[in-house]
LOGUMAR-163206 format. One record per residue: x, y, z of N, C-alpha, C, O in turn. Coordinates in steps of 0.1 Angstrom, whole numbers, plus 5000, padded with zeros to 4 digits. Layout:
# LOGUMAR-163206
[[X,Y,Z],[X,Y,Z],[X,Y,Z],[X,Y,Z]];
...
//
This chain:
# LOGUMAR-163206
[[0596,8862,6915],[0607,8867,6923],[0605,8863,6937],[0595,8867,6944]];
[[0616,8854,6944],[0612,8853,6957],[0626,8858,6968],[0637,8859,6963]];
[[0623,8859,6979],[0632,8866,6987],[0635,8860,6997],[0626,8857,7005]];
[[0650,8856,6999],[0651,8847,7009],[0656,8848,7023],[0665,8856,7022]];
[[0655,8846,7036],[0665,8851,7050],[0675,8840,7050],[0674,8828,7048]];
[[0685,8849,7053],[0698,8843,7057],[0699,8845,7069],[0703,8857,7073]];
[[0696,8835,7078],[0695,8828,7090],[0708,8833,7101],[0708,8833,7113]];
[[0720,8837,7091],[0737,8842,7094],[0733,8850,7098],[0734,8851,7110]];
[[0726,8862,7090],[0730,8876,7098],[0713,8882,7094],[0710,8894,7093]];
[[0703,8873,7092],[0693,8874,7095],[0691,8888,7083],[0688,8899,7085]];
[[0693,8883,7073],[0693,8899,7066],[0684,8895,7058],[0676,8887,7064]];
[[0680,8898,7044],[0670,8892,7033],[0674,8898,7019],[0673,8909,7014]];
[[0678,8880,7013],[0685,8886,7000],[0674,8882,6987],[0664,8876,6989]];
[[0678,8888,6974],[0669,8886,6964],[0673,8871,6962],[0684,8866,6961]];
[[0659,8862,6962],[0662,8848,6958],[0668,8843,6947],[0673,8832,6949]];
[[0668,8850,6930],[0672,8848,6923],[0689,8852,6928],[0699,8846,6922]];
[[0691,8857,6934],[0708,8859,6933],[0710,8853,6946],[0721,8856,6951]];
[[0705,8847,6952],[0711,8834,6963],[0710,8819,6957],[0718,8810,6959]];
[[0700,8820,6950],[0704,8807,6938],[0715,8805,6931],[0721,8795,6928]];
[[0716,8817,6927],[0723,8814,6915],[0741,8815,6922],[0751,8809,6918]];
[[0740,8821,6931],[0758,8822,6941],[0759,8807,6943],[0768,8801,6938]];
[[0749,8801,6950],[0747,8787,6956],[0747,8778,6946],[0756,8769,6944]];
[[0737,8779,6938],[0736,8767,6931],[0737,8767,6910],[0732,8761,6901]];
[[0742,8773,6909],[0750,8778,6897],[0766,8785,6894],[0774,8784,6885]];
[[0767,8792,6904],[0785,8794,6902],[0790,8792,6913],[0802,8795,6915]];
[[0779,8783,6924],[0784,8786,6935],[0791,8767,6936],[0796,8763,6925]];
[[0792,8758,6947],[0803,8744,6947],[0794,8736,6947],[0797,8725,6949]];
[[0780,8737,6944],[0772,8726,6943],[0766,8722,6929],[0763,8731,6920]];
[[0764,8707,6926],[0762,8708,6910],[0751,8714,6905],[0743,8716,6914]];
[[0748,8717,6894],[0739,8721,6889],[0737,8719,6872],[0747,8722,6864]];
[[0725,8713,6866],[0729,8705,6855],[0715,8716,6851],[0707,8717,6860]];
[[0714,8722,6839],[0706,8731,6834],[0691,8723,6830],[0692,8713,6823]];
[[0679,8726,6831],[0670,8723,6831],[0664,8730,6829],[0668,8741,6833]];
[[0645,8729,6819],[0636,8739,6822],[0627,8727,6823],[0629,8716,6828]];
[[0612,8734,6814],[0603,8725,6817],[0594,8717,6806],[0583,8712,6805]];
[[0611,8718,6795],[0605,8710,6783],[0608,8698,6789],[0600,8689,6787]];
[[0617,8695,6797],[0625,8679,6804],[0615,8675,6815],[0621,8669,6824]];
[[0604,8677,6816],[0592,8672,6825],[0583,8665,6812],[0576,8671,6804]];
[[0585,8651,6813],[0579,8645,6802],[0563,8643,6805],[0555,8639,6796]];
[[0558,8648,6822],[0544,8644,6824],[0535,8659,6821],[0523,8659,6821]];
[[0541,8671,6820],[0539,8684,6818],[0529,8686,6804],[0533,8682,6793]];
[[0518,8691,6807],[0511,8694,6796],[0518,8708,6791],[0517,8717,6799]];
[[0525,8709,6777],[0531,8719,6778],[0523,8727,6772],[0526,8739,6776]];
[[0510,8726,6762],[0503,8736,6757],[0495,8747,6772],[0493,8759,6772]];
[[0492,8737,6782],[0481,8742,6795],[0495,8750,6805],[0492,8758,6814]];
[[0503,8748,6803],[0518,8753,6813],[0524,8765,6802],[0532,8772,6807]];
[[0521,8768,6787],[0525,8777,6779],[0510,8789,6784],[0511,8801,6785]];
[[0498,8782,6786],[0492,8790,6785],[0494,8798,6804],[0492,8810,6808]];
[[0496,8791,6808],[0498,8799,6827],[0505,8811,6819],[0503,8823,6816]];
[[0517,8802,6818],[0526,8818,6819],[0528,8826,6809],[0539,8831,6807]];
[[0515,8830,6799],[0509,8840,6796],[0508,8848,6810],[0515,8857,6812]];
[[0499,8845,6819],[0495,8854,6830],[0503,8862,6835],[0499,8872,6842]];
[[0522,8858,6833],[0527,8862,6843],[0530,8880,6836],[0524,8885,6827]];
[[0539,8883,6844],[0549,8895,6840],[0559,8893,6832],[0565,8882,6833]];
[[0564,8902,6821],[0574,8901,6811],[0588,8894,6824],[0593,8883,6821]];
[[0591,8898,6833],[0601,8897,6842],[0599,8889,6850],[0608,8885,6856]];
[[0589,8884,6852],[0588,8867,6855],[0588,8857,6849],[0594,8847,6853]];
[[0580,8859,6838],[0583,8851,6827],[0596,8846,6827],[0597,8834,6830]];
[[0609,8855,6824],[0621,8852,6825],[0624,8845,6834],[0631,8836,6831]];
[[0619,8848,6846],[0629,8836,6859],[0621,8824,6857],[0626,8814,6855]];
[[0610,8824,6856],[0603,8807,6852],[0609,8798,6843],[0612,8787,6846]];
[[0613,8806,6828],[0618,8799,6816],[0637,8793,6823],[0644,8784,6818]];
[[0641,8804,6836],[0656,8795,6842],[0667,8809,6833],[0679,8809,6830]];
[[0658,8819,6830],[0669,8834,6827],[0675,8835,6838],[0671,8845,6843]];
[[0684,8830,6845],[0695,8833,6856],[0697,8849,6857],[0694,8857,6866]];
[[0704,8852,6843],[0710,8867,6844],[0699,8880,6840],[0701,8893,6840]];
[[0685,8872,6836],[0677,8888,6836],[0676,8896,6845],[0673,8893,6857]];
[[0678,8906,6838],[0676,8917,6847],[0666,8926,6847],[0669,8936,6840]];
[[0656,8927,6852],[0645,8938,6852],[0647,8950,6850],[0655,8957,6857]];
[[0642,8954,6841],[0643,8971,6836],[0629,8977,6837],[0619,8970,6840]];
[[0629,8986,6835],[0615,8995,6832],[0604,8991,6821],[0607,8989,6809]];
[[0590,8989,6827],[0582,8982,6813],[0585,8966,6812],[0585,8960,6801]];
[[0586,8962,6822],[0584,8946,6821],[0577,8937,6825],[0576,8925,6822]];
[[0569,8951,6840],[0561,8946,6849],[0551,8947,6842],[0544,8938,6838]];
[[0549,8964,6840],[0535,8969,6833],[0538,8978,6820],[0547,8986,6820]];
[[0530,8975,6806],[0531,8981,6799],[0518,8987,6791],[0507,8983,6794]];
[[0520,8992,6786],[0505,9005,6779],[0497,8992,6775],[0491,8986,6783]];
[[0498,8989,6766],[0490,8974,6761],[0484,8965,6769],[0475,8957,6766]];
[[0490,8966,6779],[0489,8954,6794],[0473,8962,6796],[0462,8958,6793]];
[[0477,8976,6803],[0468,8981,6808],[0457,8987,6801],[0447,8990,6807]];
[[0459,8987,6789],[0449,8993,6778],[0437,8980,6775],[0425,8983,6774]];
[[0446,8958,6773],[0434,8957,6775],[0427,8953,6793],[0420,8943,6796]];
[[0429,8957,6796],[0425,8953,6809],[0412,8970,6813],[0403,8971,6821]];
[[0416,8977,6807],[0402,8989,6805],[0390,8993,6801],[0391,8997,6789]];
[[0379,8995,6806],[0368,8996,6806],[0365,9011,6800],[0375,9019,6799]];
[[0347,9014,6794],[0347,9027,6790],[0339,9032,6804],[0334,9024,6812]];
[[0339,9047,6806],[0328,9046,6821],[0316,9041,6813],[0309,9036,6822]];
[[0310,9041,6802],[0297,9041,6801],[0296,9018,6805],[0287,9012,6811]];
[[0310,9012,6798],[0308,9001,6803],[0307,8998,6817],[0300,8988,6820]];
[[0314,9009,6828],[0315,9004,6838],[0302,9009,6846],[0300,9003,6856]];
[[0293,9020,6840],[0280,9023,6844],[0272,9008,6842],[0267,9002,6852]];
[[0273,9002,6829],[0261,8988,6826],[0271,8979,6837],[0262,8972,6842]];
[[0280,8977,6841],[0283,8969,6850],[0275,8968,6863],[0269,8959,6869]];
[[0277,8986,6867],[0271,8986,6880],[0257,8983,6881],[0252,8982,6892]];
[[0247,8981,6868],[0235,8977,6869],[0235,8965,6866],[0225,8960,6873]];
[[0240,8956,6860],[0237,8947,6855],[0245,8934,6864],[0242,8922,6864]];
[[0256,8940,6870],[0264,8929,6881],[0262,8932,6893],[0258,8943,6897]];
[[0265,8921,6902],[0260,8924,6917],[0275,8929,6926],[0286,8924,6928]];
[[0269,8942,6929],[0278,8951,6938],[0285,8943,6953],[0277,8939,6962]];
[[0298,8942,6955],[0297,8938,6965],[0305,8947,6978],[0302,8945,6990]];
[[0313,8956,6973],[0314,8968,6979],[0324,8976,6972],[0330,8971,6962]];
[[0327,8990,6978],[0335,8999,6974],[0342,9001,6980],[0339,8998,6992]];
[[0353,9005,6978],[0369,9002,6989],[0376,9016,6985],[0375,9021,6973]];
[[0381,9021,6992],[0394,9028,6989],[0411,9023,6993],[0414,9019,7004]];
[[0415,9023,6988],[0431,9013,6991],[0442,9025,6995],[0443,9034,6986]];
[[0451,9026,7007],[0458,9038,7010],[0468,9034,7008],[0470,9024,7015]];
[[0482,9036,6998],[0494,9036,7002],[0499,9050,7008],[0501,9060,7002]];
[[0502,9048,7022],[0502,9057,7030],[0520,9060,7033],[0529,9052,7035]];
[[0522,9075,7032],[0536,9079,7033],[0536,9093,7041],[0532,9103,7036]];
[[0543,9091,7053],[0547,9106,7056],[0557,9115,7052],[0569,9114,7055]];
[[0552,9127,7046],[0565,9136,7037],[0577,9136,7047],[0574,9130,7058]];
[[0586,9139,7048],[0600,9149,7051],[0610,9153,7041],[0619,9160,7045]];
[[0608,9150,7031],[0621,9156,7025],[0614,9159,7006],[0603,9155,7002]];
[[0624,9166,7001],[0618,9164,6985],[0615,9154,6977],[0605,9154,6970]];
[[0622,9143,6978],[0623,9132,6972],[0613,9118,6978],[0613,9106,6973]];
[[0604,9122,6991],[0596,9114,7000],[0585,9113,6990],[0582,9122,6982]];
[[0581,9103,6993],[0566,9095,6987],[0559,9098,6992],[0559,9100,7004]];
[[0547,9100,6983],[0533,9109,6977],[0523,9091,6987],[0525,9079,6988]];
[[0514,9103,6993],[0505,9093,6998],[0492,9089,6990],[0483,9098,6987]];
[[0491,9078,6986],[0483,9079,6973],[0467,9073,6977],[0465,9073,6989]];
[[0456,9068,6969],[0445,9064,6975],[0439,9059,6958],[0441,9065,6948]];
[[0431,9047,6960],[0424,9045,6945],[0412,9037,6955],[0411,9029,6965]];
[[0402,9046,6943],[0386,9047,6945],[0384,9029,6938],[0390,9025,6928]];
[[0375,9022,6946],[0373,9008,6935],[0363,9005,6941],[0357,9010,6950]];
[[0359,8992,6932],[0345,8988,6932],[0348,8975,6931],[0354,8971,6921]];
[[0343,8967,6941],[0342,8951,6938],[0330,8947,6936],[0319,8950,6941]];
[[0334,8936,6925],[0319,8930,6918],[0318,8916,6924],[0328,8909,6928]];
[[0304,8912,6923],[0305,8896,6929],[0319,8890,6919],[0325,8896,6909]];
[[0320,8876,6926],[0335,8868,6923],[0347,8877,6921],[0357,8875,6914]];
[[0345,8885,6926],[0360,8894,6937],[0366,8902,6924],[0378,8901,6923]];
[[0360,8909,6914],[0365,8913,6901],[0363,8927,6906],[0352,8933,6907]];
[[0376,8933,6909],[0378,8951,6913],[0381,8955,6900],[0387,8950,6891]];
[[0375,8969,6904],[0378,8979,6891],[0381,8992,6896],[0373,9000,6899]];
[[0396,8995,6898],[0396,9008,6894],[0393,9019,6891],[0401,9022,6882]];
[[0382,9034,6894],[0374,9038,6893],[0381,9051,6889],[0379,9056,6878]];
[[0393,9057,6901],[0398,9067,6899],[0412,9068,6911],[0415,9057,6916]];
[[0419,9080,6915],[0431,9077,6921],[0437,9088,6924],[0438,9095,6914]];
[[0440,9092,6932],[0446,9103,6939],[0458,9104,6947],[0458,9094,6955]];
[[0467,9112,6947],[0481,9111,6954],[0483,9128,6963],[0481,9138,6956]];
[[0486,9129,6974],[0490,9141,6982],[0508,9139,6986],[0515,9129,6984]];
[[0511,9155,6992],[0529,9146,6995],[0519,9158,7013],[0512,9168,7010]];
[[0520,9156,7022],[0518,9163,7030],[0524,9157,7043],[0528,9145,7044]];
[[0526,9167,7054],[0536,9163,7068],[0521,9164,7075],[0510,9171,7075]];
[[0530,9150,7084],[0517,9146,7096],[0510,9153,7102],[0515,9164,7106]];
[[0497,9150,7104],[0488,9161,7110],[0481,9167,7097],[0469,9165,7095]];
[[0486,9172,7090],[0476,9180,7078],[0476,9167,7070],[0469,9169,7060]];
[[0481,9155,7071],[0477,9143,7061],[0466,9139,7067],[0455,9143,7063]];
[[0466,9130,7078],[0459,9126,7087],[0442,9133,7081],[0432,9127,7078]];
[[0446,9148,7081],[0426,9157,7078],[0427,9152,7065],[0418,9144,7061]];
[[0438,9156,7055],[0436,9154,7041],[0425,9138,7041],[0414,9136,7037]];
[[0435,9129,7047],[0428,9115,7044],[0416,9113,7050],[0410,9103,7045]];
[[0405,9120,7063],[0397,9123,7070],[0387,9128,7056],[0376,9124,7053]];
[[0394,9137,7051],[0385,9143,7042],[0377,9133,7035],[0366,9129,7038]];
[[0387,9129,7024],[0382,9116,7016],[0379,9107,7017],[0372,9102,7008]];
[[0382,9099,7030],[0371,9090,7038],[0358,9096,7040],[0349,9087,7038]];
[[0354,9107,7044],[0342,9111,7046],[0333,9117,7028],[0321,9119,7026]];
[[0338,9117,7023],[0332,9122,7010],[0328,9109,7007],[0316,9107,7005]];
[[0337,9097,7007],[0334,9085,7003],[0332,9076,7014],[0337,9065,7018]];
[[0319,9087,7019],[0315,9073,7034],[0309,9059,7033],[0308,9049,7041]];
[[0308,9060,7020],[0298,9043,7020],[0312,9034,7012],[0310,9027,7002]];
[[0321,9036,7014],[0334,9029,7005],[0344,9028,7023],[0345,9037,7032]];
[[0349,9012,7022],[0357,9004,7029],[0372,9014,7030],[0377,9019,7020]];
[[0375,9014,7036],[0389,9020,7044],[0401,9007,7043],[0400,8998,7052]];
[[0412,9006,7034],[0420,8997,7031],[0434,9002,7031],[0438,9009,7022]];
[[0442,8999,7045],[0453,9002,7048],[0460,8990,7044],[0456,8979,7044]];
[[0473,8995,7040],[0483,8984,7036],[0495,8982,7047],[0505,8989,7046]];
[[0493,8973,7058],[0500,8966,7063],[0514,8958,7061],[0517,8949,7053]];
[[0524,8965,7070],[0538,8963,7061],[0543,8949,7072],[0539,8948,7083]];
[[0549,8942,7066],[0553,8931,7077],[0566,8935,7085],[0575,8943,7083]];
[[0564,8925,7099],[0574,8926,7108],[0565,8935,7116],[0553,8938,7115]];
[[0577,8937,7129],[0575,8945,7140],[0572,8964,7135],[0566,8971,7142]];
[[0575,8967,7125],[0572,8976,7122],[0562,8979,7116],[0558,8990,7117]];
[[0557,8972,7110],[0545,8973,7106],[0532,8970,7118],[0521,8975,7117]];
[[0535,8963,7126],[0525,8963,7135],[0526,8975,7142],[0517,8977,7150]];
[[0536,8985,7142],[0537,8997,7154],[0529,9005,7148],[0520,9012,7153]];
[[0534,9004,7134],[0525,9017,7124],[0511,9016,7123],[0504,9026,7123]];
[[0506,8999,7123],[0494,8995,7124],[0486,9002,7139],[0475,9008,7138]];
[[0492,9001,7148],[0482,9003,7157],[0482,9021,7159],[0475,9027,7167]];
[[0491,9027,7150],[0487,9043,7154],[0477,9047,7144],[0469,9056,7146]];
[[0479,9040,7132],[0466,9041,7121],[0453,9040,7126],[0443,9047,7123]];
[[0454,9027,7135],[0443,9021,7136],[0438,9031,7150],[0427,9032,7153]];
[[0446,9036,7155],[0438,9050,7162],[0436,9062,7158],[0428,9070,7164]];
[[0441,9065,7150],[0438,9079,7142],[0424,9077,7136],[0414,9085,7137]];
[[0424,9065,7130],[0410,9061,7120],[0403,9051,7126],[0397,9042,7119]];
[[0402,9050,7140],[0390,9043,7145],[0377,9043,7140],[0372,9033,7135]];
[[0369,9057,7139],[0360,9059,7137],[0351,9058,7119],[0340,9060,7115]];
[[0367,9051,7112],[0362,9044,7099],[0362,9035,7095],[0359,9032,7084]];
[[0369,9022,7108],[0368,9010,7108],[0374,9006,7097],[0368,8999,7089]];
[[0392,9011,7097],[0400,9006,7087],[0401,8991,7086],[0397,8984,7094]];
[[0407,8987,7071],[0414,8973,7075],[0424,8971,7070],[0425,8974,7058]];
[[0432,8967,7074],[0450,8962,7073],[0447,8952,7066],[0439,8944,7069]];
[[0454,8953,7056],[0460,8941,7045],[0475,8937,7045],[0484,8945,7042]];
[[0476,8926,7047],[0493,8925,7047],[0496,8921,7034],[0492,8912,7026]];
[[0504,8931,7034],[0515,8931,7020],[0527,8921,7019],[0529,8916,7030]];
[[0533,8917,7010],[0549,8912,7008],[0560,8926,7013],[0557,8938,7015]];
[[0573,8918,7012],[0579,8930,7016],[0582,8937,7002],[0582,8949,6999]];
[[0583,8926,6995],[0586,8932,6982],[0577,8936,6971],[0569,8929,6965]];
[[0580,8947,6968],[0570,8951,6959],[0570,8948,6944],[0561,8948,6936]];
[[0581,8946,6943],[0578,8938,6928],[0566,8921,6928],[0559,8916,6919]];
[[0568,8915,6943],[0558,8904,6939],[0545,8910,6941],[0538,8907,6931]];
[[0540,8917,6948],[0534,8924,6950],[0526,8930,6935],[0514,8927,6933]];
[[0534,8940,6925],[0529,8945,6914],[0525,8926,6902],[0516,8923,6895]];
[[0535,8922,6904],[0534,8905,6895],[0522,8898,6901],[0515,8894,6891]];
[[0516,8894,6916],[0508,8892,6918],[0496,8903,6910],[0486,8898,6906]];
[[0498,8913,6910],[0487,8922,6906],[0485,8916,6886],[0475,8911,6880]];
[[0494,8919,6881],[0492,8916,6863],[0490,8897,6864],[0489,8891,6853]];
[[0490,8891,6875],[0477,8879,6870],[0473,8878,6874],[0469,8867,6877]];
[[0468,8890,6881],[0450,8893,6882],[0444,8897,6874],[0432,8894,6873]];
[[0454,8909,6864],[0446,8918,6856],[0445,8906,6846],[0433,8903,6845]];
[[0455,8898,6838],[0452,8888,6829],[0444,8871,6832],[0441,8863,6824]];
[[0442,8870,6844],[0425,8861,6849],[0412,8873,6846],[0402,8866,6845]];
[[0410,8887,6844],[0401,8892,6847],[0393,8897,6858],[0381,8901,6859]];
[[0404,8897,6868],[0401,8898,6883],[0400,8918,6881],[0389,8925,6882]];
[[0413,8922,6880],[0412,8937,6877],[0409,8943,6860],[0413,8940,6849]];
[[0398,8956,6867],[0400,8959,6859],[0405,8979,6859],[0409,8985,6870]];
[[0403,8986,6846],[0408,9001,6850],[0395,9007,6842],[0389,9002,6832]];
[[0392,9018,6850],[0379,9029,6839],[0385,9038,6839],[0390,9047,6846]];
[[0383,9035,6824],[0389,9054,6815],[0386,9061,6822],[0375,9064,6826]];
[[0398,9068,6825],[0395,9083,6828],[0406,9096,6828],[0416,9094,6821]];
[[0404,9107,6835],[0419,9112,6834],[0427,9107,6846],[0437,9114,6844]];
[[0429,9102,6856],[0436,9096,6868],[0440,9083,6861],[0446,9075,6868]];
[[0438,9078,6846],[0445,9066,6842],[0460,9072,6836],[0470,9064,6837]];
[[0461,9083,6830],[0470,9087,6825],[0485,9088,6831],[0495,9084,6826]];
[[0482,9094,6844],[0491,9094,6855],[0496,9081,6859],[0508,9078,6860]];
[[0487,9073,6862],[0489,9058,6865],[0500,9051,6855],[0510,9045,6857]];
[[0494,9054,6845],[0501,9047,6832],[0517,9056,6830],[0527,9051,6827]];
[[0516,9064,6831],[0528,9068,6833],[0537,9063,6845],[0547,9057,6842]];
[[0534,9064,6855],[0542,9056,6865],[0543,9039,6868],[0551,9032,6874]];
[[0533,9036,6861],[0531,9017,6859],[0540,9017,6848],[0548,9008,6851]];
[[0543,9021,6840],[0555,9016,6829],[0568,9020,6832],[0576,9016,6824]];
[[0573,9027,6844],[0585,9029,6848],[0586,9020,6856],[0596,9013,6856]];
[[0575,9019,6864],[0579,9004,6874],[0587,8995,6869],[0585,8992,6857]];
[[0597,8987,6878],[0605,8994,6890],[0613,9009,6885],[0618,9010,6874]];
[[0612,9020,6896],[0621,9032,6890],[0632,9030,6897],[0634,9025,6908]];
[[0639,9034,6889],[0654,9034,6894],[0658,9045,6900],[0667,9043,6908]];
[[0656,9054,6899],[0660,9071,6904],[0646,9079,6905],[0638,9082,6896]];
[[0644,9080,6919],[0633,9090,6924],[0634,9105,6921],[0644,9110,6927]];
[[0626,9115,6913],[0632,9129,6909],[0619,9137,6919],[0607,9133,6922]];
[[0628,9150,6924],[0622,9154,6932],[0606,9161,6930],[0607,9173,6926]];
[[0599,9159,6930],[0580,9165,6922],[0579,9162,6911],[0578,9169,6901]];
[[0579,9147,6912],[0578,9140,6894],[0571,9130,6898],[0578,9122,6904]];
[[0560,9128,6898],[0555,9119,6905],[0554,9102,6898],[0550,9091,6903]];
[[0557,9105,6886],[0558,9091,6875],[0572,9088,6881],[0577,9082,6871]];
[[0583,9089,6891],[0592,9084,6890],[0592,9076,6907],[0601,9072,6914]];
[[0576,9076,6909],[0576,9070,6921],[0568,9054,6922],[0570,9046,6912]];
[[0562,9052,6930],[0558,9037,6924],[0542,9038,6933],[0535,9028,6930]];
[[0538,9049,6942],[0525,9049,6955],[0515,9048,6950],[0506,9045,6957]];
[[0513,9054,6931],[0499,9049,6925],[0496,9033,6924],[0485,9027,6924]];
[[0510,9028,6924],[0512,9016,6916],[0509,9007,6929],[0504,8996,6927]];
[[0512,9010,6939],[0511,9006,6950],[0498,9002,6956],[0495,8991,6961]];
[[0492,9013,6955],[0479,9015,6961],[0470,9008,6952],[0459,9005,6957]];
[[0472,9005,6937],[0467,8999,6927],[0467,8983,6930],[0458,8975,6927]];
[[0477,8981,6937],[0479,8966,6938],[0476,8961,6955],[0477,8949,6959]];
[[0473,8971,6961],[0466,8966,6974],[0453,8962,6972],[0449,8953,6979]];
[[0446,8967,6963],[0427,8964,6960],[0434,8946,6961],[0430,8938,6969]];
[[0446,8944,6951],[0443,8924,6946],[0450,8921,6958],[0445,8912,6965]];
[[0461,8926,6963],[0460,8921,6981],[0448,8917,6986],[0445,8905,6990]];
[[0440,8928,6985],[0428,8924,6995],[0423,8918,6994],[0417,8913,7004]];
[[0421,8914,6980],[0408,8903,6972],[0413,8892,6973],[0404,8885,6978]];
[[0426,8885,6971],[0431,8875,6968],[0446,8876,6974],[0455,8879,6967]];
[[0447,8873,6991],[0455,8873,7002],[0464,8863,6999],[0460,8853,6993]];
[[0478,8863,7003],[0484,8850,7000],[0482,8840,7011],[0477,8843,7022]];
[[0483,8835,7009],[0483,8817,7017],[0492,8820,7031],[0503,8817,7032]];
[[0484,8825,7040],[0491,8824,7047],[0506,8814,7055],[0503,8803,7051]];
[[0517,8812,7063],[0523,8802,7061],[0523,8792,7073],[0526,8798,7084]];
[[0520,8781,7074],[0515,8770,7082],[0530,8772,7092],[0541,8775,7090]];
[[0523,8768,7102],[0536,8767,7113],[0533,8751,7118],[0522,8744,7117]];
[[0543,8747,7122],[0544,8733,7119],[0547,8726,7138],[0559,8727,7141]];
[[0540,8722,7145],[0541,8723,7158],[0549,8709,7159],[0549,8699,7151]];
[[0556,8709,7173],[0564,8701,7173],[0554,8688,7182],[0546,8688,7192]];
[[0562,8676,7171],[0553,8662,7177],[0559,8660,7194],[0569,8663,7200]];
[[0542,8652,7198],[0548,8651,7215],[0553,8636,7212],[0550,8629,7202]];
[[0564,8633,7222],[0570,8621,7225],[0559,8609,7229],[0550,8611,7238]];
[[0561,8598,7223],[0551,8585,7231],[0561,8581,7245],[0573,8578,7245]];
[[0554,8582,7255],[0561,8575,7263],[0564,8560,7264],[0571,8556,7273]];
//
């Protein structure tokens, strides 16, 4: 799924439905194609990629114009079931692979109202060649100032584990960045920039889990998870239902932000004139 600016009014629309206005119902031709009509395409090694993807990407790859994402397309019980470890596996892990640190990942939300997002946190462990696991996961709904200690707490219980704020893009996300980054000086947070969108965001995350990059340890904080990972995207937020929110899922998918950052994008400087 990609998301495009309209330079007009500077707004940002879903890329699948600026294509398709433009360049399928829109005055310009468009002659239907996928990627059996690529005669140099290994199609067995290009069947096996998009295994990795999401049920709902899958779709816009194969040229599904009109799918539509529903609930359970991103993430489903099976998805996440095999991508789970037992704790006693994830104990021979910690001995037998090389630790390379412990993180906690914040999707961070200030309460005001019933329907406001739960500030969530997942405990993880990265193993050499950048393979995080999931450990455990926690969500608060609290107003500023008593969040702030809440999150003080849990930083300090888990003093030898990385402080991982998720960085929203634009100017607002740098405003928010620098009041975080004074509240929590003294734990030497780090900002990770995110997409705006969170669906690329959760899709980036399920091919990681199908490379082997993530994994989950049984436990009871998977239950909750898995309840709200298979509603992903929700359509209707209910008020103290917390599976109808998306901040486990969020904070789930900041660990593979952090591990595996997008490509930043090259800026392209302008040539000097020869005299």
């Amino acid at each position: 799924m990609y998301y495009i600016s309209n330079t007009a009014d500077d707004t940002i629309v879903d890329g699948k439905q600026y294509l398709r206005e433009y360049f399928v119902n829109g005055p310009f031709p468009y002659y239907e194609m996928n990627f059996w009509d690529n005669p140099y395409i290994d199609r067995y090694d290009y069947l096996e990629s998009l295994k990795q993807l999401s049920k709902a990407d899958y779709q816009f790859q194969i040229g599904n114009w009109d799918y539509e994402i529903k609930s359970g397309d991103v993430f489903d019980h099976d998805m996440i079931d095999a991508h789970t470890i037992s704790k006693q596996e994830y104990d021979e892990l910690l001995t037998e692979w090389e630790l390379l640190q412990q993180v906690i990942t914040w999707d961070i939300a200030a309460t005001e109202k019933k329907t406001s997002d739960y500030t969530a946190h997942s405990l993880d462990t990265v193993f050499k060649n950048k393979i995080g696991a999931i450990y455990d996961q926690g969500a608060t709904k609290k107003s500023p100032g008593k969040l702030e200690s809440y999150m003080m707490r849990i930083m300090d219980r888990y003093y030898d584990h990385e402080n991982w704020i998720e960085q929203q893009p634009a100017a607002a996300g740098k405003i928010v960045k620098n009041y975080w980054e004074g509240v929590f000086k003294d734990y030497n947070p780090r900002f990770i920039p995110v997409p705006k969108s969170k669906l690329v965001r959760a899709s980036r995350m399920v091919q990681g889990m199908n490379k082997g990059n993530i994994l989950f340890v049984k436990g009871k904080w998977l239950k909750l998870f898995k309840k709200q990972a298979v509603k992903f995207p929700t359509e209707k937020v209910v008020a103290d239902d917390i599976t109808t929110h998306d901040d486990l899922v969020d904070s789930a998918t900041l660990l593979h932000e952090g591990l595996y950052p997008q490509i930043p994008k090259t800026t392209l400087k302008k040539r000097k004139r020869w005299n």
